[in-house]
C-alpha positions in Angstrom: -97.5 -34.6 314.6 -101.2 -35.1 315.4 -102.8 -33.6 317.6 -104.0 -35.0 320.7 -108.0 -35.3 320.9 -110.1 -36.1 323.9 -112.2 -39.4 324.4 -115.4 -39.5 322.5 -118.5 -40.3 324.1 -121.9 -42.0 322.6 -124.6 -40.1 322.3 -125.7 -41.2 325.3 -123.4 -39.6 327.4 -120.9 -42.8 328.3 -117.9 -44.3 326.7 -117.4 -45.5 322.9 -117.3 -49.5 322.4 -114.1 -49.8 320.4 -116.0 -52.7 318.2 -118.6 -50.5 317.2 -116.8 -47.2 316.9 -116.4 -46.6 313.1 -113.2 -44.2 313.7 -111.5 -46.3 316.8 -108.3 -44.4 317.4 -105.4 -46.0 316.8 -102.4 -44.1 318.9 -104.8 -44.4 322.2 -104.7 -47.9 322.8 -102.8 -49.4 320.4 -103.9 -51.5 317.0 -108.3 -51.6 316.5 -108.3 -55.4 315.8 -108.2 -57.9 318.6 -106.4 -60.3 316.9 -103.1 -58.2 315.9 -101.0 -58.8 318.7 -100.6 -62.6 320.1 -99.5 -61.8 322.9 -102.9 -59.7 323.9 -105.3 -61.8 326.0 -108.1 -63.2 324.9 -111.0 -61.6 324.5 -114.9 -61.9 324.4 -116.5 -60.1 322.0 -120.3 -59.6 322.8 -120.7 -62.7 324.6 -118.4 -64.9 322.6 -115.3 -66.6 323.6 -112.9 -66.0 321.0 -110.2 -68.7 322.4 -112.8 -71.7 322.0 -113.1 -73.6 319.2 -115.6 -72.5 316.3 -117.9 -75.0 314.6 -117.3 -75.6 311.2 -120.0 -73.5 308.9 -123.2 -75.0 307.8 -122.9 -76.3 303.9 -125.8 -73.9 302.1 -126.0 -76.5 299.5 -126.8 -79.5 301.8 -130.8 -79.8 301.6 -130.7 -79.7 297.3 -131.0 -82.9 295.9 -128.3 -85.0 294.6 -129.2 -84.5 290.7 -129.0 -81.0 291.2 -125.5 -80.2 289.3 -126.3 -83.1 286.6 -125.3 -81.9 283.5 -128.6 -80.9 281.6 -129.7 -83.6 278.4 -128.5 -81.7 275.1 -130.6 -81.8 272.5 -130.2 -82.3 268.4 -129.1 -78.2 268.0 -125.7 -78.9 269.9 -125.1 -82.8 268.3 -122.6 -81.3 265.4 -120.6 -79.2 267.5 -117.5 -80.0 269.3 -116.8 -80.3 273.0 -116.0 -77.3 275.7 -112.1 -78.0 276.6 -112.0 -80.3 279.5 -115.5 -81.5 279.2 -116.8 -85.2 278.6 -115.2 -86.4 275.1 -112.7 -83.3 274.8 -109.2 -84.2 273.7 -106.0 -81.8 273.3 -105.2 -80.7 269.3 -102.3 -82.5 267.8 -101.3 -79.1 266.3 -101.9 -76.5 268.7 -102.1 -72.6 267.2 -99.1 -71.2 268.5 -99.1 -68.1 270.6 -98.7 -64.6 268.4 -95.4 -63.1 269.0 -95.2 -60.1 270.5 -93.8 -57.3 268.2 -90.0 -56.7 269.4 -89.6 -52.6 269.2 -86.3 -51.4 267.9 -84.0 -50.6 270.5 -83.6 -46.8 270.4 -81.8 -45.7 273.6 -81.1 -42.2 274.0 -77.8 -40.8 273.5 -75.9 -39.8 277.1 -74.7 -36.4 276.9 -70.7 -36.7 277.3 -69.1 -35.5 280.5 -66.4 -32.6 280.5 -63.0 -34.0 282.3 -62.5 -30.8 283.2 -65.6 -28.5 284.0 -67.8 -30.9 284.5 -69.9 -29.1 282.3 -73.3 -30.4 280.5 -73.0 -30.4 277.1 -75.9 -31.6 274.3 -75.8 -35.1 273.1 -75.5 -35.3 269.4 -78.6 -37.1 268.0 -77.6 -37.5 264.5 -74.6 -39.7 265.7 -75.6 -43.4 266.0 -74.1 -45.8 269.1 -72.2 -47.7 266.1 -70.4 -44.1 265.5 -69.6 -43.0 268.5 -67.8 -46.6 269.3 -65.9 -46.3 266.3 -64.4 -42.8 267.0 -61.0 -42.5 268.5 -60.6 -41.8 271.9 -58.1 -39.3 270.9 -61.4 -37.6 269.1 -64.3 -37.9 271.7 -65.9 -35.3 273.4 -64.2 -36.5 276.4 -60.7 -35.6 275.0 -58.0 -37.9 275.1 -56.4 -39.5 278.5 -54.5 -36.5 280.4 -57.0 -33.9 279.7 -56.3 -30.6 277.3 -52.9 -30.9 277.4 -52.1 -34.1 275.9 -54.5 -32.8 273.3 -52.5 -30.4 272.7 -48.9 -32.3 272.6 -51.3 -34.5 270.1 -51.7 -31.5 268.1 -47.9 -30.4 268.4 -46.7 -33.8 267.0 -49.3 -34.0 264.3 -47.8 -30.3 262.7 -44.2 -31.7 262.5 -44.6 -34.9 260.3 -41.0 -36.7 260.8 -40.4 -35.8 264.3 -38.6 -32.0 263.4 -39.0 -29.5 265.7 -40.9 -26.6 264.4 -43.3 -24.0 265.8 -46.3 -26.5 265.7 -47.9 -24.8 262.2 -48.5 -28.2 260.0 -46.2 -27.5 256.6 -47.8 -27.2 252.9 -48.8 -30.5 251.5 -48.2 -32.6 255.3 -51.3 -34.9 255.7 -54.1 -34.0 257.7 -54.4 -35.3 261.9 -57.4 -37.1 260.7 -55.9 -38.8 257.5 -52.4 -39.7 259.0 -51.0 -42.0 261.7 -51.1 -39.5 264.7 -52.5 -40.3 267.7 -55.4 -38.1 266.9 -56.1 -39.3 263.3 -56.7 -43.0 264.2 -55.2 -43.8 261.1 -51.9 -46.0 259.9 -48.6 -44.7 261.1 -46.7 -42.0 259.4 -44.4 -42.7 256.5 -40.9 -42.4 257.0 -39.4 -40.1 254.4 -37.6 -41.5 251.6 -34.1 -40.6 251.4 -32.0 -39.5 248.2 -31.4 -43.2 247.2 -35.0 -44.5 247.7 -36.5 -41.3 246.2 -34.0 -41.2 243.1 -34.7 -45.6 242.9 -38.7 -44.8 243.1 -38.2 -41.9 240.0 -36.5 -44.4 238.2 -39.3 -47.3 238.6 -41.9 -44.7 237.5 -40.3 -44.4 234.0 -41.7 -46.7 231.3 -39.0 -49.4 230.2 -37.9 -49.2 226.5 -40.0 -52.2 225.2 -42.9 -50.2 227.1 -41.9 -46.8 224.4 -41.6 -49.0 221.7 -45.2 -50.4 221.8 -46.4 -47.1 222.3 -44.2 -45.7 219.2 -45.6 -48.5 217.3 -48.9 -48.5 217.9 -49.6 -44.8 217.1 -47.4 -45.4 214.2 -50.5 -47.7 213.4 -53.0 -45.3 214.2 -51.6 -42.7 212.3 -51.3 -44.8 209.4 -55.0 -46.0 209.9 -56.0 -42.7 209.7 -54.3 -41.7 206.5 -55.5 -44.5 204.8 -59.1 -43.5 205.8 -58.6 -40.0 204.6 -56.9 -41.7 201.3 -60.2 -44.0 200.6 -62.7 -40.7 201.4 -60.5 -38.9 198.9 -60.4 -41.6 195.8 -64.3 -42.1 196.4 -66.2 -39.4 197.5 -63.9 -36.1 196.8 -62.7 -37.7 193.3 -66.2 -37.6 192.0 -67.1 -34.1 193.6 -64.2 -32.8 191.6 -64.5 -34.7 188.7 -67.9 -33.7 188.0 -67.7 -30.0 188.7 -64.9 -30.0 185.9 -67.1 -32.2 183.6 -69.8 -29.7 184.1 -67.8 -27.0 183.9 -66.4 -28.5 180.0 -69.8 -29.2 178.9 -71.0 -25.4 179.3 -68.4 -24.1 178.0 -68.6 -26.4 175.0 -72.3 -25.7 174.4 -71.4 -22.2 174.3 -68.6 -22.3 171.8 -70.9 -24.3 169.9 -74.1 -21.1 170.6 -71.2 -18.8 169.0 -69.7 -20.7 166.3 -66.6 -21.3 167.6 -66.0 -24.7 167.4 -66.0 -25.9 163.9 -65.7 -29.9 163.0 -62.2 -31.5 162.5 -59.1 -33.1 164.1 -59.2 -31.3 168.0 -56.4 -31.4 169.9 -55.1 -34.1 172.9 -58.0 -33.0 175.6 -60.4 -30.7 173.8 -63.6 -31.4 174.0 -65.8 -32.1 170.9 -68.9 -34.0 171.7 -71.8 -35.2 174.4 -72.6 -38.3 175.6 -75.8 -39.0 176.4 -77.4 -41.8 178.1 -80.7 -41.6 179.1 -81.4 -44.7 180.7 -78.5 -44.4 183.3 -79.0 -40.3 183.2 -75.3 -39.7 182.0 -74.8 -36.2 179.9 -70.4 -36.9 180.2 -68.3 -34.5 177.6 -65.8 -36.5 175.3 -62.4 -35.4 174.5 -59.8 -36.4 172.3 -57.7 -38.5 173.6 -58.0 -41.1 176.6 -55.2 -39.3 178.4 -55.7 -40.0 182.4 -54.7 -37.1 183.9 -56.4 -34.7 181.1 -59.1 -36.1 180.0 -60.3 -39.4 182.3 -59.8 -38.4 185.9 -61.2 -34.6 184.7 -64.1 -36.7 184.6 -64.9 -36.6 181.1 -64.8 -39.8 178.5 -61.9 -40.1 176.1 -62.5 -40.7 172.3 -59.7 -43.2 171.1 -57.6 -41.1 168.5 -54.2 -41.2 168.7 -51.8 -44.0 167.1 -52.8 -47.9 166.9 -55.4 -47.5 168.9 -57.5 -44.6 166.4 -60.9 -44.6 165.6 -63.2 -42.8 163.3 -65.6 -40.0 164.5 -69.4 -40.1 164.7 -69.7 -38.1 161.4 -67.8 -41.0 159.3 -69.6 -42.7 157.3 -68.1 -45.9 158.1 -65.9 -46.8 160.9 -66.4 -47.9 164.7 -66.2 -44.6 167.1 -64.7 -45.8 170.0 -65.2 -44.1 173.9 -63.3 -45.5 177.0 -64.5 -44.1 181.0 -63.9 -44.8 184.1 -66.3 -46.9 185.8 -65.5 -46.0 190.0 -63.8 -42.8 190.8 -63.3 -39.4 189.0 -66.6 -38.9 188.1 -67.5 -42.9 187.0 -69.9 -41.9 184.0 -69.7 -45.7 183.3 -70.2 -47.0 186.1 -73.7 -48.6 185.4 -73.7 -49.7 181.7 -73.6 -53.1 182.2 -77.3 -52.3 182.7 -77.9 -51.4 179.5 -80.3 -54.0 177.5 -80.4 -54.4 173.9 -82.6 -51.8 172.2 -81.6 -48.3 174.5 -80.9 -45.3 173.1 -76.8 -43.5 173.0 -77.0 -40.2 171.8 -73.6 -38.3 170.8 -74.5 -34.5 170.1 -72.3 -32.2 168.4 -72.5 -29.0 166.6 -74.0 -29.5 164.0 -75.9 -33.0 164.5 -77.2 -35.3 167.1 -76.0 -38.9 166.1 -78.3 -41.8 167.7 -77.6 -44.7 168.6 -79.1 -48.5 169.8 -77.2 -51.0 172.1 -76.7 -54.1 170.4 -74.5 -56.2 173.0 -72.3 -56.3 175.6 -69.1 -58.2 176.7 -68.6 -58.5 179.9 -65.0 -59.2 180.5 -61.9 -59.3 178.2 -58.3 -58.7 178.6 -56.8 -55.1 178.0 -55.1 -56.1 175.5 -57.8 -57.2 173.4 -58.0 -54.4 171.1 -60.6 -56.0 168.5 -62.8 -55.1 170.3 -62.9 -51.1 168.7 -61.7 -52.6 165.4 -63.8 -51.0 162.4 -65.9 -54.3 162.1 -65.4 -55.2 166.2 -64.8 -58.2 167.0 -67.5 -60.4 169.4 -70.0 -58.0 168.4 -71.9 -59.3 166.6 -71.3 -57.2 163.7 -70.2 -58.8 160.1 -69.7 -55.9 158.0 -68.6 -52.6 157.7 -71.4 -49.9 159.2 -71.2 -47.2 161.8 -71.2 -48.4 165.3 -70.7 -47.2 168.8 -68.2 -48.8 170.8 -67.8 -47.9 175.3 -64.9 -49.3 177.1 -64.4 -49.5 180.8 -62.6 -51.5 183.7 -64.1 -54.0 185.7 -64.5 -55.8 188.4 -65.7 -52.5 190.4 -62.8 -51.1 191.8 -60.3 -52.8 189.8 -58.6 -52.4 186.4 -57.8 -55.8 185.7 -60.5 -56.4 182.8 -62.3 -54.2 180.3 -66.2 -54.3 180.1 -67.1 -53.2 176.3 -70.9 -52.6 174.9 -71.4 -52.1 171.5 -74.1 -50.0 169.5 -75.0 -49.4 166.0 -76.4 -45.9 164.4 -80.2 -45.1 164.0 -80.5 -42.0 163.0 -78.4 -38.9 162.3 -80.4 -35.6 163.3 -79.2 -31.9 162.0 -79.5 -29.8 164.9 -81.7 -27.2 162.9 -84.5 -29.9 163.4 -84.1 -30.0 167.2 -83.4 -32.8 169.7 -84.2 -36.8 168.8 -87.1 -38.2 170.6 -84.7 -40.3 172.8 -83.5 -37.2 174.5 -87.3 -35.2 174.1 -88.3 -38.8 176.0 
């Protein structure tokens, strides 16, 4: 409370005016101003009746003249620009600039701690949890707990660890679905399944089963595979490991041929069905292939070696003859193909056929380049669509064609140049 305080005096020794008092106090006689209550009397204030009528106040502005607020003349610096709003000649823009909108701010409000049923204890909101999350969670699994308090929690839990409605001692079995992922009141999921009985589970084995046409497409189509697969391994076998093979063997004859030859053990002469005598050389095509009597496939042609023809109808004389047609047959694809490329061979290029004693050279002359098998003219003595008219010694190659195929024989013919003892080393064609 304040304090009571005793009456001020001027400084000349008598009582305050309450008008001119700069601190009047208030609790002593009420309110400072005359005027607060209405029901005070009126009062006169130095002289002056308060409760009479007051004349209105002189007008300040009543002695200037009349042209004193006239606007002032503009001159020729303001003509171009446009009026103040509201002044003389101002009108309102069709197309007003609209206000700029205010920036909305996102709407964070902050996370309300949840309330304990129970204690009543605070607890920490959870900030990483969004409004969106916390509406979407299950009542059963809010921090509030679940209607009835801990204990229908816990008869949540009890019912969740006995799937089926057993009775059991509330431990949830091996392989039973989780609270959260099953039907329970807790999980917030669909309801549990009921279990299948004997019937249903023996009907649902039985419709998990493929159907016979369903093992019978599947039989089939790796009955396909399978045979896709061979047939690969069959085509990588007759034309890449044919030639590997074929050519190691051909090697394999022609070094030991060169060293009978080196020790004098082959001497010239009928040979036997797959021995080899001779080398064919082609320069042009870079073919060195041994020849061997005989055209015998399995012996001689798939071994990779050409076959001379000299056995039965079908004999021809040997490079050392002095007149006759000495006639080789190859295979063109597969085993080696040594012919594969003479239809490249041009009139003019040199076939060399060395052997032990001599190298015999030869010139193609032509080529035919398709003709039955069972044209055998064509290694006649004189053959015939060569070109040839009289006896001589010739050259005669024989092989299948189209690639591939053995449907047609390709033949190219040559005639002898030069015979070459082996004393006076190799002919030019081969030094070439």
């Amino acid at each position: 409370m304040t304090a009571l305080r005793p009456e001020r005096e001027s400084a000349a020794g008598g009582p305050v005016d309450p008008l001119t008092d700069p601190l009047p106090d208030v609790l002593a006689g009420g309110h400072s101003s005359p005027w607060f209550r209405a029901e005070q009397p009126p009062q006169q204030v130095q002289g002056h009746d308060l409760s009479a009528p007051q004349p209105p106040p002189a007008d300040p502005y009543a002695q200037l003249p009349a042209d004193a607020y006239a606007a002032p003349p503009q001159d020729d610096a303001y003509a171009g620009h446009s009026p103040y709003e509201g002044g003389p000649g101002w009108t309102a823009s069709p197309e007003p600039y609209p206000a700029p909108e205010a920036a909305e701010e996102p709407y964070s409000p902050v996370p309300e701690a949840p309330r304990d049923d129970e204690t009543m204890a605070l607890r920490a909101a959870d900030p990483a949890r969004t409004d969106e999350e916390r509406d979407e969670t299950p009542p059963a699994t809010t921090a509030a707990g679940a209607e009835g308090g801990r204990a229908a929690r816990r008869k949540a839990a009890k019912r969740n660890a006995r799937p089926g409605g057993r009775r059991g001692t509330g431990r949830r079995r091996a392989g039973a679905p989780a609270p959260e992922a099953s039907g329970t009141p807790g999980g917030g999921g669909e309801p549990p399944e009921r279990p299948r009985t004997r019937v249903e589970a023996r009907r649902a084995a039985r419709a998990r089963k493929p159907s016979a046409a369903t093992v019978a497409s599947r039989a089939v189509g790796e009955l396909f595979i399978t045979i896709g697969v061979l047939m690969l391994l069959f085509v990588t076998y007759q034309l890449w490991w044919t030639n590997v093979r074929a050519q190691q063997q051909a090697d394999g004859a022609a070094h030991n041929l060169q060293q009978d030859w080196e020790q004098g053990k082959r001497k010239p002469g009928a040979f036997q069905a797959g021995q080899g005598f001779a080398i064919l050389h082609i320069p042009k095509l870079d073919v060195v292939v041994p020849v061997a009597s005989g055209i015998d496939k399995q012996r001689v042609l798939d071994r990779g070696m050409a076959g001379h023809y000299a056995e039965g109808a079908l004999k021809t004389a040997l490079p050392s003859a002095k007149e006759g047609n000495f006639a080789v047959a190859g295979h063109r694809n597969t085993h080696g193909e040594p012919f594969r490329y003479i239809n490249r061979l041009t009139p003019g290029d040199p076939i060399v056929v060395e052997t032990q004693d001599t190298y015999y050279v030869y010139e193609m002359a032509s080529i035919l380049p398709q003709t039955p098998p069972s044209n055998t003219a064509v290694i006649d003595p004189v053959p015939a669509g060569s070109g040839f008219t009289e006896p001589g010694r010739y050259l005669t190659l024989t092989t299948c064609t189209p690639e591939f195929t053995s449907t047609y024989r390709m033949i190219v013919w040559g005639k002898m140049v030069e015979e070459r003892p082996r004393s006076k080393g190799k002919p030019d064609a081969l030094v070439d």
